[in-house]
N, C-alpha and C positions, 0 to 999 in steps of 0.2 A: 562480654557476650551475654544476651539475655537467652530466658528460654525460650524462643519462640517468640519476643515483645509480652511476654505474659505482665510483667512489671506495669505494662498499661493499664492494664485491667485492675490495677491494686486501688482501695479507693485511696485518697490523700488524708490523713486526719490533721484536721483543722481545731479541734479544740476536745472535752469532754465526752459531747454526744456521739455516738459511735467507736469509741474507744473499743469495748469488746470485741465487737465485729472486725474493728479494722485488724488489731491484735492477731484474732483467729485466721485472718486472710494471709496478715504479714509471718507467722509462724509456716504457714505450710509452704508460702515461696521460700522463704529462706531454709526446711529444709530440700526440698526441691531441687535448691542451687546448692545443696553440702554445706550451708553456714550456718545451721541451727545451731550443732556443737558449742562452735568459737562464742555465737550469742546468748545461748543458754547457760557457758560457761562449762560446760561440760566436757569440754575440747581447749583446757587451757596452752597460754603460748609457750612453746618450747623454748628454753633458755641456750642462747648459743653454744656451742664447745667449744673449748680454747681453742682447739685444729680447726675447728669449723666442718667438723664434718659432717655434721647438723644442717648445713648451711642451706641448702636446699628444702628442709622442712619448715625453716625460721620462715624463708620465703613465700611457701606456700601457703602457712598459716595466717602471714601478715596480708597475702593477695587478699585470701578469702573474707576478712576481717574487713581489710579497706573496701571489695565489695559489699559487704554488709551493713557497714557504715554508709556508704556511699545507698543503696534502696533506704532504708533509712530515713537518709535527710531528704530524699528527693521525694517521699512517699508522708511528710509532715509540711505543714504551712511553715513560714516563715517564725510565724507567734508560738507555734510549737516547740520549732527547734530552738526555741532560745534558751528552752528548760534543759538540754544538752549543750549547751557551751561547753568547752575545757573537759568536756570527755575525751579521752580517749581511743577507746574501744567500742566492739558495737558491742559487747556487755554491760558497757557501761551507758550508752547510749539508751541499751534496752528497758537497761533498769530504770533508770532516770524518768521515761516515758512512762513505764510501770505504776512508779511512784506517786507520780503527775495525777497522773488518770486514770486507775483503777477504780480507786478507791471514789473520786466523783463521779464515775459514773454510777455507782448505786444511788446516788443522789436525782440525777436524771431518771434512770426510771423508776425510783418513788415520787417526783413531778407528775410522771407520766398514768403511774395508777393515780395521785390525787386529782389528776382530771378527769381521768377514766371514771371514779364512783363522783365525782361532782357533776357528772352529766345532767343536761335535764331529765326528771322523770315522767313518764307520761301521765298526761292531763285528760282524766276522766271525762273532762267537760267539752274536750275540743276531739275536733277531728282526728282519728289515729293516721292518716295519709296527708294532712296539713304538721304534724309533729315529726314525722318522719320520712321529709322526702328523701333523705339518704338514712335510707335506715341500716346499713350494715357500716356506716360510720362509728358509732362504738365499738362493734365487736371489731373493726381495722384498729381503733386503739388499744382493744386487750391484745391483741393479734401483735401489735407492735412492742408492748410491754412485755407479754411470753419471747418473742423473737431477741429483745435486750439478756433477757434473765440466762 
């Protein structure tokens, strides 16, 4: 059961770019839906009892977990999910992800400031309204570079 179809609204992560972002979106659905614990690790899974009187928690643990796995896969490309094969868990799927693409995304937006300061700079000799018909096009890329960080 979703909450409301809110899961639609989640963007898909397709590769590096957006990682953050998507991250910070997929953190607050999955606490939202009670599976941050299980995912952050912080909620590990209950080991059966021999009576099974547990049995009920093993259960609900595992719901939560195959929900979370489940947003997850459906919320990465295909090329994504490949870097979670033979996980498990959504802790381990999370991580896995983590691994993947944290760490290049600071790669992306250091691209993104080195185009940012390799802008053209304005040309004393020419028209300042022939240089800049979109003049707030740079500051949209520091704007986009701040919104990464």
């Amino acid at each position: 059961m979703s909450e409301g179809g809110l899961e639609k609204n989640l963007p898909q992560l397709r590769g590096q770019e957006g990682y953050k972002e998507w991250a910070r979106q997929m953190k607050g659905y999955l606490m939202m839906i009670d599976a941050w614990g299980i995912v952050s690790g912080g909620e590990k899974r209950p080991t059966l009892a021999a009576d099974r009187s547990n049995a009920e928690a093993v259960a609900a643990w595992t719901k939560t977990d195959n929900r979370a796995q489940g947003i997850l896969m459906y919320k990465t490309s295909a090329e994504v999910s490949k870097c979670f094969e033979g996980k498990s868990t959504s802790k381990e799927i999370w991580d896995a992800l983590k691994a993947t693409y944290e760490k290049s995304d600071n790669g992306y937006s250091f691209s993104r400031f080195e185009h940012l300061i390799n802008y053209p700079r304005f040309d004393e000799t020419k028209s300042i309204v022939d240089q800049h018909k979109h003049p707030r096009q740079p500051h949209q890329g520091l704007l986009a570079l701040l919104e990464d960080a």
